[in-house]
N, C-alpha and C positions, 0 to 999 in steps of 0.2 A: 665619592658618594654613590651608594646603590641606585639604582634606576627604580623609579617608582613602580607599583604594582599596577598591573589594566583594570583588575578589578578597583571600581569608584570605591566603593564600601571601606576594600581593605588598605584604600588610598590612605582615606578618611581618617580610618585604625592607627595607621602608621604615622600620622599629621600627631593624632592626639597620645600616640603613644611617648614620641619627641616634646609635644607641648608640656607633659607628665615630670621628663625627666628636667627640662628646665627645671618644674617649679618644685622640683623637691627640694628638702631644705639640706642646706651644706653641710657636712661632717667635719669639724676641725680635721685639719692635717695629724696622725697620729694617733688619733680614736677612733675605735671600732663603733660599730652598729649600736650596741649595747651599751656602751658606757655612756653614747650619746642618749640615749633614751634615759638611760638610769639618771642621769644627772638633770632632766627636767622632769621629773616622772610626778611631781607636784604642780607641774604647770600645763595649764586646759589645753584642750587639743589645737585651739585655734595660737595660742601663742606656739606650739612646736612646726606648726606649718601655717603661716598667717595668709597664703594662697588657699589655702582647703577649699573653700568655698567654690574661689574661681576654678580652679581644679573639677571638682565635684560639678557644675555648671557645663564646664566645659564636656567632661564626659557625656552629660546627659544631651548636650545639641549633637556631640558628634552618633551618639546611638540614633535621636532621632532622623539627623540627614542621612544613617545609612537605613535607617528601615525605609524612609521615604522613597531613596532610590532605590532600596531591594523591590517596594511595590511598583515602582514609575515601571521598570525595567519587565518584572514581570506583564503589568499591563498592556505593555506595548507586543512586546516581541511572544505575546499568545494571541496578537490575532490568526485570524486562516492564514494556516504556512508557514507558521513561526512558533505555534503551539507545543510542538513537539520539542525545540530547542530550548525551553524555561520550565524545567519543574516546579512543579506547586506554583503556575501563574493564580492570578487572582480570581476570586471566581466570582459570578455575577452577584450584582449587589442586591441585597435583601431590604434596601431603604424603601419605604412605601413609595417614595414622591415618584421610581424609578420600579417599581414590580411591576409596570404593564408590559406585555408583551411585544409593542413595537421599541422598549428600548433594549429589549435582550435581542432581537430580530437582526438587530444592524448592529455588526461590531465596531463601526465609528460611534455609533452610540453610546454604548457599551463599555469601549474604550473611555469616553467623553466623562461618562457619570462615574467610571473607579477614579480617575484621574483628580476629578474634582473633589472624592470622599478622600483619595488618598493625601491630598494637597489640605483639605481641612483638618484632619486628622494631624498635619504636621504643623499646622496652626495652633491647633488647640493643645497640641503639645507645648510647644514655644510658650506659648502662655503658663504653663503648669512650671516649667523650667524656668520663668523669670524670676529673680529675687527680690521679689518686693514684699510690701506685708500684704497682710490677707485684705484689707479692705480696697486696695490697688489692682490684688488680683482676681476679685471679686467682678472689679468694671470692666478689667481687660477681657475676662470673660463675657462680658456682657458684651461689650464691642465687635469681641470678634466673631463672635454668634450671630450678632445680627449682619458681618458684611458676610459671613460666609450662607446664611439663610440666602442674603440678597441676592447673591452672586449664582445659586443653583441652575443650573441647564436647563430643569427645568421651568422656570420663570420667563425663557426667553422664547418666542415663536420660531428663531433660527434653529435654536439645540432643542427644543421639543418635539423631538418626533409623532407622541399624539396628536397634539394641534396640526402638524404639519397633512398628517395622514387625514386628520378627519376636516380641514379645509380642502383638502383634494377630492374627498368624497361629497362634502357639499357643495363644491364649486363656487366656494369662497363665503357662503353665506355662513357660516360659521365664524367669520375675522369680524362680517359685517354687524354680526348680532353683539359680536365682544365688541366692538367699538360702539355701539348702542349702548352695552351695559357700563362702560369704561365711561362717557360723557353724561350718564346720570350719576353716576358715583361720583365722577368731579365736580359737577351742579355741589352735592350734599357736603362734599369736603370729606368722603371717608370711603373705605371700600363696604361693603353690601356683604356680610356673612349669610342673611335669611330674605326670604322676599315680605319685606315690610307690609305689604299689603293685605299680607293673612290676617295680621292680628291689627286689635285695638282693645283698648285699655279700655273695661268696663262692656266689653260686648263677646269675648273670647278669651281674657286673661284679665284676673284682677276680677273675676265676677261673685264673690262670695257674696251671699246679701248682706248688706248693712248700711249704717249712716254715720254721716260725717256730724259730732256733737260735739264739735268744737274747735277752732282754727283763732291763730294769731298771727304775726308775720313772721311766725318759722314752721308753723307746723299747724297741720289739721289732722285730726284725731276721729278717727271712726271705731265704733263698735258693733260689732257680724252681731246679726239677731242668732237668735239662739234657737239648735238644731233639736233641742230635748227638752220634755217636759221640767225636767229639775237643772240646776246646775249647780257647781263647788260657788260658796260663797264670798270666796277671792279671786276676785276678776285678776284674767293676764296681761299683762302691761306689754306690748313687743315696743322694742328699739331697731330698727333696721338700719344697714349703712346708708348714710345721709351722702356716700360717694356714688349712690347707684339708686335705682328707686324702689318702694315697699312690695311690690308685687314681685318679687323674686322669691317671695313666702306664699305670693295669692295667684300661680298662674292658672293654667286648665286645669279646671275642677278635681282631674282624677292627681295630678301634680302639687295641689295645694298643701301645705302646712296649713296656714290657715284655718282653712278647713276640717281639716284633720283635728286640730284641736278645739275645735270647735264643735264637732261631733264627739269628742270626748268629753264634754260637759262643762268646759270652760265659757263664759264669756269673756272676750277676747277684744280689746282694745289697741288697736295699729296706727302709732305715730306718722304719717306722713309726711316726708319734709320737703319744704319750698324748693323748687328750680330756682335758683338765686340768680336777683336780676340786680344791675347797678343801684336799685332802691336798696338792698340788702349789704350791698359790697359791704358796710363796715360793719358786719356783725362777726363777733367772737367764739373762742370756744366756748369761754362763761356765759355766752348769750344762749350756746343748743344746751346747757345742762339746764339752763335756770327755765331758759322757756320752751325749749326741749325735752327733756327726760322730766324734770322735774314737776314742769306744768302739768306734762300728760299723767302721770303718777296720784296726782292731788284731784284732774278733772273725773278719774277712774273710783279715784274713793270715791268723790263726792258723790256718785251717781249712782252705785255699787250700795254705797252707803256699809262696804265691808269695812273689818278694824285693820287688814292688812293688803296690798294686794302682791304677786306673785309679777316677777318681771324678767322680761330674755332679752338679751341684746346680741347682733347677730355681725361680724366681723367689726369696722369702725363702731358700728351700735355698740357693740357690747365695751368696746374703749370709753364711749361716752356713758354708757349705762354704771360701769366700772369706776370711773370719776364722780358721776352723781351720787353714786351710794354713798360713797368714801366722802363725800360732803356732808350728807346729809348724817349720816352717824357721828361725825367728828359734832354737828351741830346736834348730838342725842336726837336725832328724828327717825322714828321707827317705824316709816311708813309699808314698810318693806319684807315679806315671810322668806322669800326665796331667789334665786337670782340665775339664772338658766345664761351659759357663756358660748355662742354658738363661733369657731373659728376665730377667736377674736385673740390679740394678743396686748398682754400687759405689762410683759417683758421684752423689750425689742433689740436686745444683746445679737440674736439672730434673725434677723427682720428678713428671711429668705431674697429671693431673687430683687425685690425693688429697692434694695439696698444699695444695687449695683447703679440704680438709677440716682441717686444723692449722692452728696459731695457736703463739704462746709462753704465752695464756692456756690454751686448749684441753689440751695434753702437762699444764700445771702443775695443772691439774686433775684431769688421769687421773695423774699421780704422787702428788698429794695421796690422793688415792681408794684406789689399789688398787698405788702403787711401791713401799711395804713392805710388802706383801705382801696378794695377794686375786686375785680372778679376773674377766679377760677374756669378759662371754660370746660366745659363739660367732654369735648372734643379732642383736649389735649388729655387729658384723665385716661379716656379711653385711647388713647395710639400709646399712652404709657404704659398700660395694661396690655393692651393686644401684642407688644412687643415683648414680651416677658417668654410669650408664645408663640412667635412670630410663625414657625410652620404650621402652626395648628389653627390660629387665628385671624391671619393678614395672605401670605403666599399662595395655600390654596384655594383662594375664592381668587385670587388676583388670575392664576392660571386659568380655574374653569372656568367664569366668568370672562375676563377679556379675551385671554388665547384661544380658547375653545368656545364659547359663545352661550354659555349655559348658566342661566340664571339659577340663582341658590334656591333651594329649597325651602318650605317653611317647618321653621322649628323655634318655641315658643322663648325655650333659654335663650336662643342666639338673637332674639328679638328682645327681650330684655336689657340686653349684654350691650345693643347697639341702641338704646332709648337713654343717651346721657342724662347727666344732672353737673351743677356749676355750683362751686361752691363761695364763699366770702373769702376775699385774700386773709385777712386777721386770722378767722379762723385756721384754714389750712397752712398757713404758715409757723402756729404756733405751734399745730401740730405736728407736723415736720420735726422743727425743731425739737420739741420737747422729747418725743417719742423716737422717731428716726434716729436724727443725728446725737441726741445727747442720752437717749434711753432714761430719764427722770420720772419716770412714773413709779417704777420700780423702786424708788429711792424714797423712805419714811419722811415728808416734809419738803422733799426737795421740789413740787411745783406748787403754787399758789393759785386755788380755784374757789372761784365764787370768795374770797376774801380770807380762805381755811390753808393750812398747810397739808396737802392729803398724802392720807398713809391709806393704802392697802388695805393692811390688817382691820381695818376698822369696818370692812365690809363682812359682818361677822355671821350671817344670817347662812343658812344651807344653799349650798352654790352645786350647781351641775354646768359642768365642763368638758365640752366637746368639742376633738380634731379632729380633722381629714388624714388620713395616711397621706397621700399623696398631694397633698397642698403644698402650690409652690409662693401663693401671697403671704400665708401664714403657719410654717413649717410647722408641725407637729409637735415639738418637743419645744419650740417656740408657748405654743396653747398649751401645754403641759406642764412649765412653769409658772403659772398662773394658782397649779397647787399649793406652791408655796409663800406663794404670796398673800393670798384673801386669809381672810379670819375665821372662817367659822369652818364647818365639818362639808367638806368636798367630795364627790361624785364624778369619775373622769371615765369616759369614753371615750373611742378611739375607731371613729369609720373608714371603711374603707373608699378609695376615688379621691378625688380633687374639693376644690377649695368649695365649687357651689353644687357637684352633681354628690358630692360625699351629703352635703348636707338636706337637699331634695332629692329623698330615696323614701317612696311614701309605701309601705308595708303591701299593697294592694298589690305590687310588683315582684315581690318577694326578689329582689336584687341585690348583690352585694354582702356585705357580712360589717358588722364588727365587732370589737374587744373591748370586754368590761372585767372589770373584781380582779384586776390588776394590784401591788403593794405600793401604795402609796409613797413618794419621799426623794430622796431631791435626784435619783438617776431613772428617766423615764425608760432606757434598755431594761432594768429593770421591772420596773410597772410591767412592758409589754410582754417579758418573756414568763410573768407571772401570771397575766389576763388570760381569759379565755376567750375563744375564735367564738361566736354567735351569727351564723348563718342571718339575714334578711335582712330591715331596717331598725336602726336604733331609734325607731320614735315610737314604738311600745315601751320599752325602756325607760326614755323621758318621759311620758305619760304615764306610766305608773308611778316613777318617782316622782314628778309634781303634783300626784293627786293626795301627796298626803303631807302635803303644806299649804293645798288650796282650801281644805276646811271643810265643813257638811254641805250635805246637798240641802237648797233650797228649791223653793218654787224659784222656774228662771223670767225674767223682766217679759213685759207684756208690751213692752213699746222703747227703741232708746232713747237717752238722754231721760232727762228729768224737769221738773219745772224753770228751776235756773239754767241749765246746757238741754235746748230744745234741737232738734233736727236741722241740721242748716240741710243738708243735699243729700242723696243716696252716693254711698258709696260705689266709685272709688271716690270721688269729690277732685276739685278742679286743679289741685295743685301738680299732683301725680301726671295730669295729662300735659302740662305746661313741659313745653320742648327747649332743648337746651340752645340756647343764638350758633 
């Protein structure tokens, strides 16, 4: 037997070139190459070599363990002194968490952070190369993203050479301020993304004028006074996600939707929904349609006194908005002109990244726990979400903040984003199920709501449907099947950014772009590669196209509510400020 090769790599080569010839498949004695082929030349490829797979497998680890150690190899032997003997060593990483200039300074640093991208990189390799099905390796993705997030150099004060430098220039008072901000985060049970103290609900965000005209025990309902002498005479009904709270449409004045439409001539009606405390634990999903969506819809006529009014429901909102209608038409109820579908998804065949968070084990244990009844807290929602993004939302406040001693900044989104809400186990569990794990919304009949078999199609009124490019809770082309679902004549847009900054891009900023007058039908590649690019924000767009389902202009209201729904409190009203346990 030959002597093995020094090079590791072409060791590697040679292992897998042998493990190759094993598993090729035998030639009778007597038969050429050819005949053997000819004589199974009807039978699939997996019956002429029933190893293919492992074969094919096996290739693909042995390429990843040599690129691994072609970079280990370079990494090392290019520090000072050794650079010159390793062509094409690796070159300094371009990762943000590692661009400052004390980790290119130090080549044990340096070293430290290719070593650890290179070692993840062979990770997430590994992952790509198992054989399992797509929903399997959906999670092992998710898993092994977040240990290799955990595991960065820089998260630790030993391997962080900023913290480390700039503790020496403080003379320690920089560990002492992160251990300050570390023992109030543990106090609240979370980390700290914005300094909470900026804001407040109803004095800095959430301040559009108006009143609260009307509350039950799921929801209080406010309607913004009106910014114009006239307004359209079908009032706008919002739905917002009941997973997060309404002021993610009403933050600082210059940031508001809200507002926005409300200066566009609308009056503008905003469900609020309760912070769900064990008095609520047993309510449903049929409980947020019926005294949810539905109520607020009926208290809006009433008051309005229009024959239709105009409604948006905005991620989960627009799930439940989507379920109301489809009731309410199945029961011929035509309260409805229009239906505006913000990120929202009604097909969850592609449920993007939280997908990777479920299981049939996972739902069966939160049904077990808290489906007859009990509560979601609001606390677990959000570490479920912040882990989706773990670099962008958990790791670097953990670094600046403890390692380095710098309290976060105020920024109004990230004070939203950390103001939970809790919802009812019934509900969320059914949701899960229905949606998540078994995708049944989609399907003509297949859930039973409010006592109806709901189809879709039956949502047949003019519908405007809008994604995020870059949304990782509700993937684009996820939102985009929703065209072919509803019933009536569709309007799809397509913004640029993520799940909540795609959809707060208020024209005033002229930021962003995106894509409309796309061809409609069932391959979104196509829609996009037929739309046009539109520079700024898509809510001139939407405000032109709701204004011509909202009806003429009237004289606008001189006071809200009405004789029966009187003013209970100015907006924002008490539910909204209610904190999650």
């Amino acid at each position: 037997m030959p002597n093995p090769p020094t090079d590791p790599t072409q060791f590697l080569a040679t292992l897998f070139q042998a493990g190759q010839d094993m598993l090729r498949p035998t030639i009778a004695p007597g038969a050429d190459a050819d005949s053997a082929a000819n004589s199974n030349s009807a039978a699939p490829a997996a019956d002429l070599d029933p190893f293919a797979a492992l074969a094919a497998t096996a290739k693909t680890l042995a390429e990843m363990q040599q690129e691994y150690i072609r970079q280990m190899a370079g990494m090392w032997l290019a520090l000072p002194g050794l650079a010159a003997m390793v062509p094409g060593a690796a070159p300094a990483s371009t990762d943000k968490r590692f661009a400052g200039a004390a980790w290119q300074a130090d080549p044990r640093f340096d070293a430290l952070t290719n070593g650890y991208l290179s070692y993840a990189k062979f990770l997430q390799s590994s992952v790509e190369a198992a054989a399992v099905d797509d929903k399997a390796k959906d999670q092992m993705r998710f898993a092994v993203r977040q240990y290799i997030d955990a595991m960065s150099p820089a998260n630790f004060l030993a391997s962080n050479p900023e913290a480390i430098q700039l503790a020496l220039e403080t003379g320690g008072q920089s560990l002492v301020e992160g251990m300050g901000l570390f023992f109030k985060d543990a106090a609240k049970g979370r980390v700290s993304m914005t300094d909470e103290t900026a804001f407040e609900v109803g004095v800095n965000v959430g301040v559009t004028p108006g009143s609260v005209v009307f509350e039950n025990e799921l929801i209080q309902l406010i309607q913004y006074d009106a910014q114009s002498a006239t307004v359209h005479e079908r009032p706008l009904v919002i739905i917002p996600p009941c997973i997060n709270k309404y002021y993610i449409l009403d933050l600082t004045p210059e940031n508001s939707f809200v507002r926005y439409a409300v200066e566009q001539g609308h009056t503008v009606f905003m469900a609020s929904w309760r912070n769900i405390t064990a008095d609520q634990g047993a309510l449903t999903w049929d409980d947020y349609l019926q005294d949810g969506v539905m109520r607020a819809i009926d208290v809006a006529l009433d008051i309005s006194g229009a024959d239709q009014v105009d409604t948006l429901g905005f991620c989960i909102g627009g799930t439940l908005l989507a379920s109301a209608l489809a009731v309410m038409r199945t029961n011929n109820v035509k309260k409805v002109a229009s239906a505006t579908l913000l990120t929202t998804m009604l097909d969850f065949a592609d449920p993007g990244e939280i997908g990777a968070l479920l299981s049939d084990d996972s739902v069966a244990q939160r049904e077990k726990a808290i489906g007859g009844g009990g509560v979601l807290e609001g606390k677990d929602l959000a570490l479920a979400f912040s882990s989706l993004r773990a670099n962008d939302l958990i790791w670097p406040y953990v670094v600046n903040s403890y390692l380095k001693g710098k309290a976060p900044p105020a920024f109004d989104l990230l004070y939203w984003n950390s103001d939970g809400t809790n919802l009812p186990g019934p509900m969320f569990c059914w949701y899960l199920r229905n949606m998540y794990l078994e995708n049944n919304l989609r399907e003509p009949g297949k859930t039973l709501q409010c006592g109806v078999p709901v189809d879709l199609a039956e949502v047949d009124m003019p519908a405007f449907v809008y994604a995020s490019k870059e949304d990782h809770i509700v993937p684009w082309k996820s939102a985009y099947a929703s065209t072919g679902l509803l019933g009536g004549d569709v309007t799809f847009v397509l913004g640029a950014s993520g799940h909540i900054a795609g959809v707060v891009n208020p024209p005033s900023k002229n930021k962003r772009n995106y894509w409309a007058g796309g061809t409609l039908g069932g391959d979104p590649a196509r829609w996009l590669d037929t739309a046009q690019s539109v520079p700024g924000s898509w809510w001139p767009v939407w405000s032109a196209w709701l204004a011509t389902h909202a009806g003429s202009r009237v004289a606008a209201p001189k006071a809200p509510g009405n004789r029966k729904y009187k003013r209970i409190e100015p907006a924002p009203g008490r539910y909204v400020v209610a904190k999650a346990a």
